[in-house]
SETI-329464 format. One record per residue (C-alpha): residue in one letter; x, y, z. Coordinates in steps of 0.5 Angstrom, whole numbers, plus 500, padded with zeros to 3 digits. Layout:
AXYZ ...
This chain:
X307190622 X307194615 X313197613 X313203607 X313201600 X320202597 X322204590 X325200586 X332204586 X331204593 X329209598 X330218596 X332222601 X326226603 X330232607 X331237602 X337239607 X340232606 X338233598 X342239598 X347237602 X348231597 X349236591 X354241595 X359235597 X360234590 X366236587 X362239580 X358246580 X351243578 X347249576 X339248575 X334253572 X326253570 X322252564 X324259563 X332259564 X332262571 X336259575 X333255582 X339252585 X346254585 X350248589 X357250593 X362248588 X358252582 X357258588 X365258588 X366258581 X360261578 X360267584 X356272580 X349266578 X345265584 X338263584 X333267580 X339269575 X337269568 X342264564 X341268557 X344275561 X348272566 X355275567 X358269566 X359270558 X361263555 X354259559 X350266556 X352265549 X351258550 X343258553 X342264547 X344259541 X341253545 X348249545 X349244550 X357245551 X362251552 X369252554 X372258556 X377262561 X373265568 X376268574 X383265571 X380258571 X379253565 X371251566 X368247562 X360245562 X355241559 X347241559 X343236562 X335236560 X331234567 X323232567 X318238566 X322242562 X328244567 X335243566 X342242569 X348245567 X355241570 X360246570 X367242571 X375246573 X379242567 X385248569 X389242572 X388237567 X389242562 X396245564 X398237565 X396236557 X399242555 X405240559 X405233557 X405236549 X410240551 X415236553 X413232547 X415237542 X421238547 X424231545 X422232539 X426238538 X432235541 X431228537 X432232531 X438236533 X441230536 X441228529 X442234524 X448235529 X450228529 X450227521 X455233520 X462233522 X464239517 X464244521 X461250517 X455246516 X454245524 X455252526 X450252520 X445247523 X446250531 X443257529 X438254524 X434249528 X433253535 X429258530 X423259530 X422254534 X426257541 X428263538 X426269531 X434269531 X440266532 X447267533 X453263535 X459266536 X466262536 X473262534 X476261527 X478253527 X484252526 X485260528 X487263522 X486270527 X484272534 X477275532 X472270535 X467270527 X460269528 X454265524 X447268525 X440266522 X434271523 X426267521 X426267514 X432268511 X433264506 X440262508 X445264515 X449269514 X456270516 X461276520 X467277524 X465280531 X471283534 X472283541 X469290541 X463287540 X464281544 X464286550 X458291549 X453285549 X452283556 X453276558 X456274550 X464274555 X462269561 X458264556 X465264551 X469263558 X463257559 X458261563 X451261564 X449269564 X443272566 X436272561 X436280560 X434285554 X441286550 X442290544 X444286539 X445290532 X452288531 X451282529 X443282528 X439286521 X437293521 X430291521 X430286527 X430292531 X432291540 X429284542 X425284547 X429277551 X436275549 X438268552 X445267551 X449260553 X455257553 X456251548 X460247552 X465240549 X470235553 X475241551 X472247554 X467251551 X465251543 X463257542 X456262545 X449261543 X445267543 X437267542 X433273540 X425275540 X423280537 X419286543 X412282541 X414275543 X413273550 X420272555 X423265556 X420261561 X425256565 X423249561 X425253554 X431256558 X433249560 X431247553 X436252550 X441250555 X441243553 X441244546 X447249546 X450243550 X449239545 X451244539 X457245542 X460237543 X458237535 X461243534 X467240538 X466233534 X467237528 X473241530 X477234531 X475231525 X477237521 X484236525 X484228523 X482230516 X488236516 X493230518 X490224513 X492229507 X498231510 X500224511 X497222504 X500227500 X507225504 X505218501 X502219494 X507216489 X511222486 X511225479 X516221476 X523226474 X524226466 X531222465 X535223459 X534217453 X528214456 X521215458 X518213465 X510213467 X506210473 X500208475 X497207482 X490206486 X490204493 X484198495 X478202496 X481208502 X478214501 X485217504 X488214497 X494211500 X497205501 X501199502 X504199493 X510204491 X513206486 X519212486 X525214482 X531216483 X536220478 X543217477 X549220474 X548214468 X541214468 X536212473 X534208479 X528205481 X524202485 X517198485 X514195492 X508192495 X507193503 X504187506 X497189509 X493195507 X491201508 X494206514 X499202517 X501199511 X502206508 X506207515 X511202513 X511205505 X514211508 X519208512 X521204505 X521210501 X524215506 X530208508 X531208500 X531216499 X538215504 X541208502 X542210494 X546216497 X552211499 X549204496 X546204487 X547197486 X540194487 X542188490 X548191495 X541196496 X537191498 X541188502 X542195506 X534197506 X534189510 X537191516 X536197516 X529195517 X530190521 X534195526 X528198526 X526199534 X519197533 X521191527 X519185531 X513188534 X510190527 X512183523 X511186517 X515186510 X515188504 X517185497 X521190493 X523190486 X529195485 X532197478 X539201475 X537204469 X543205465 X544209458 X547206452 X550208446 X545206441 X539209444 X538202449 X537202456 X541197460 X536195466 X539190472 X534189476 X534185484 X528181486 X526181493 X520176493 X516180488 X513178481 X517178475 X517184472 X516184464 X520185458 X515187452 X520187446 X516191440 X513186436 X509184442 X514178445 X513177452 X519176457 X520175463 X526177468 X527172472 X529175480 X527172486 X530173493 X526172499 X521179501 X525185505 X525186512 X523179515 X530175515 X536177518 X539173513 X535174507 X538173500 X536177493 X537175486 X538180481 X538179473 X540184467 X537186461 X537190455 X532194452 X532196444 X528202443 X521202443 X522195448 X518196454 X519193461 X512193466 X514192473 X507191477 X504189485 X499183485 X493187486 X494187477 X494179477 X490178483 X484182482 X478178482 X472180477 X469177471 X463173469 X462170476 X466176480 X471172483 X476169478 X483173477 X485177473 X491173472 X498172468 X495170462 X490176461 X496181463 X501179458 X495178453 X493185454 X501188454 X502184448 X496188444 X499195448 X506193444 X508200442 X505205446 X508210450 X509208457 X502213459 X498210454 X500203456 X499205464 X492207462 X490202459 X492196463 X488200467 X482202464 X483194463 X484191470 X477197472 X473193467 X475186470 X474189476 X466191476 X466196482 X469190487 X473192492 X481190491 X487190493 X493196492 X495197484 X502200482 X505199475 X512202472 X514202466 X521204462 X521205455 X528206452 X530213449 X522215444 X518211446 X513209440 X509216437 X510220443 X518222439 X524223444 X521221451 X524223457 X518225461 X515222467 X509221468 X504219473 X497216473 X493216480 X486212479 X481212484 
């Protein structure tokens, strides 16, 4: 028995009716065409993409103009639109000099590429809102960034529409940025105006009104013209809503479609949490200053017969406040001062500072005596509700400040744990005042010491916290300042006015200090009757650095 020879690639349907039954269950459009360029076979899927070739059309004529420019310039790809669809083809040369044209539907595959890079720009705008709006927390430049970044991207114009913070007035203001404007522009909208847009009264009330044209020449320019498509968006906060955001195209541009609204929506959402961001910070920023300048050390009043100046710098707090004090007080026969140092730093040590100087500010009243006034300021700190809990203390230099006949000033001073202060005589001599005591507002029964001296004309007394003896710097940045150093310092400042001593222990401490961080700084110094050049003295002064 013989069998019939096969191919090597194994046996072709013979059948014509099976051959183009094999070409119409493909899902390409397989177009043939002759030596000549006429068509000869039209599978199905070409007969349902390509309705208008049929065998025995002329490609370079046909009516399908991308496959005729294609057959006329001898290209062998094309990629146009036909009957709404996305067609893209590809020439295959056969035996006897026929050819194929494989013609593929890529509508699908494109809409899901266009979608993907889509989405990607999507995120990529949000990213680099999220970030813009994170970085600010000034409230000008955020209503900046969320009319600035939607155009031209999302928008040829926004406008976000908000109230004053804090509200200086009841009419809502506006921010507006219009595509190449160098720069937003400003404006009071007016509850007018509020009204007469569509929509702009619910989003402020943190609605999501309709997409309609709306007639926006209040707050647009005059040449933007009437936009063909207004978005507006609430832009919502944990608080309630910020504000309103309005997006505008011009009449030429296409309408937002429903990923850009959600897109725009999301982005309002997160502008306004920014804007809200920006708003507590402000409120938090409004509050610091209050409590710094509450803080600060005072201008020291001018006391007859001798001359005062401070110095002060908190360890690097950008609030500028501090656990180190200084005040002075005016007596009938002089003065009386003050020079502490809060244990701790920072906000909750300047806390305490307050408590301190506004205990002092009502105990001089019935008490001058330094010592007797320690002894008052203790328990009333210690009386204090929250004394236990806090378990912080102060230690306290207090000083009466006496005047004398002769131009001298008779100085007693009560320690409370604190260093000595120094007595600078005018021929460069350093003594100290010997006052003890145990720190203010730890022990029930704590005890004080106090000690008296005089001061000549032109003798000086430098009272300091330890953030001047222990500030750390020098050649290997960890050495103290030190005791040493100081009374070299003040024995070469022998003469100066109190301000220009202050300034330059100061300038001193700076240098050593190298930009290091560093604890609070506060000195005081007294000068009987004119100190040095600066002739009859009685001014105060105040040195605040950092």
């Amino acid at each position: 028995m013989t069998t019939a020879p096969r191919s090597a690639g194994g046996a072709l349907p013979a059948d014509s009716r099976l051959a183009r039954e094999l070409l119409d269950g493909l899902a390409e459009a397989i177009v043939t065409a002759d030596p000549a360029g006429v068509v000869t076979l039209v599978n199905a899927m070409a007969a349902e993409l390509l309705p208008e070739l049929s065998p025995g059309v002329d490609l370079a004529g046909c009516p399908v103009p991308a496959l005729a420019g294609a057959v006329r310039d001898g290209a062998g790809t094309f990629d146009a639109e036909h009957h709404g669809r996305r067609l893209r083809g590809v020439r295959r040369g056969l035996a006897g000099g026929t050819c194929a044209w494989y013609v593929r539907d890529v509508t699908e595959e494109q809409a899901r590429a266009e979608a993907l890079r889509a989405e990607r720009s999507r995120t990529a705008f949000l990213a680099q809102a999220g970030s813009r709006l994170g970085l600010s927390l000034h409230r000008d430049q955020t209503l900046r960034a969320a009319v600035t970044l939607p155009v031209p991207y999302l928008a040829d114009a926004a406008v976000v529409v908000h109230r004053p913070s804090p509200p200086a007035e009841d009419q809502p203001h506006w921010v507006r940025y219009v595509a190449d404007d160098p720069a937003p522009a400003t404006g009071v909208a007016g509850w007018r105006t509020i009204e007469s847009v569509p929509g702009l009264f619910e989003a402020l009330d943190g609605a999501e009104p309709d997409i309609e044209p709306a007639d926006l020449a209040e707050v647009l320019p005059a040449g933007f013209g009437r936009p063909g498509s207004v978005l507006i968006s609430p832009m919502r906060s944990a608080g309630g809503p910020a504000g309103a955001l309005i997006l505008a195209r011009r009449a030429g541009r296409s309408g937002f479609d429903r990923r850009e609204v959600e897109l725009a929506r999301e982005f309002a959402v997160r502008a306004g949490a920014a804007l809200a961001a920006a708003d507590l910070y402000g409120e938090q920023a409004h509050l610091a200053r209050v409590l710094q300048n509450s803080l600060l050390p005072p201008d020291l009043p001018p006391l007859p017969g001798m001359t005062l100046a401070g110095g002060y710098r908190a360890a690097g707090d950008s609030l500028r406040i501090g656990g180190d004090f200084y005040d002075l007080f005016p007596t009938s026969d002089g003065g009386l001062f003050a020079l502490g140092d809060v244990c701790g730093k920072g906000v909750g040590a300047a806390v305490l500072t307050g408590r301190v100087r506004q205990s002092l500010q009502t105990l001089r009243l019935v008490e001058q005596r330094p010592r007797e006034l320690m002894d008052l300021l203790n328990r009333a700190l210690l009386d204090a509700p929250d004394a236990s809990r806090r378990a912080q203390f102060t230690t306290l230099l207090l000083g009466a400040l006496t005047r004398e006949p002769d131009g001298g000033l008779l100085v007693r001073v009560a320690g409370g744990g604190h260093p000595a202060p120094l007595v600078v005589r005018t021929d460069g001599r350093i003594e100290p005042v010997r006052v003890g005591g145990m720190p203010v507002g730890a022990l029930c029964a704590a005890r004080f010491v106090e000690a008296e001296v005089r001061l000549a004309p032109g003798d000086l007394l430098v009272a300091y916290t330890d953030g001047v003896t222990e500030a750390p710097g020098g050649p290997t940045r960890l050495e103290m300042f030190g005791d040493a150093r100081l009374r070299r310092a003040l024995a070469s400042g022998a003469g100066l006015p109190p301000p220009a001593l202050i300034d330059r222990l100061l300038q001193l401490v700076d240098e050593w200090l190298g930009g290091q961080v560093h604890d609070d700084i506060a000195m005081l110094v007294v000068a009987a009757g004119g100190a040095g050049p600066a002739g009859s003295g009685g001014a105060g002064h105040r040195r605040l650095a950092g």
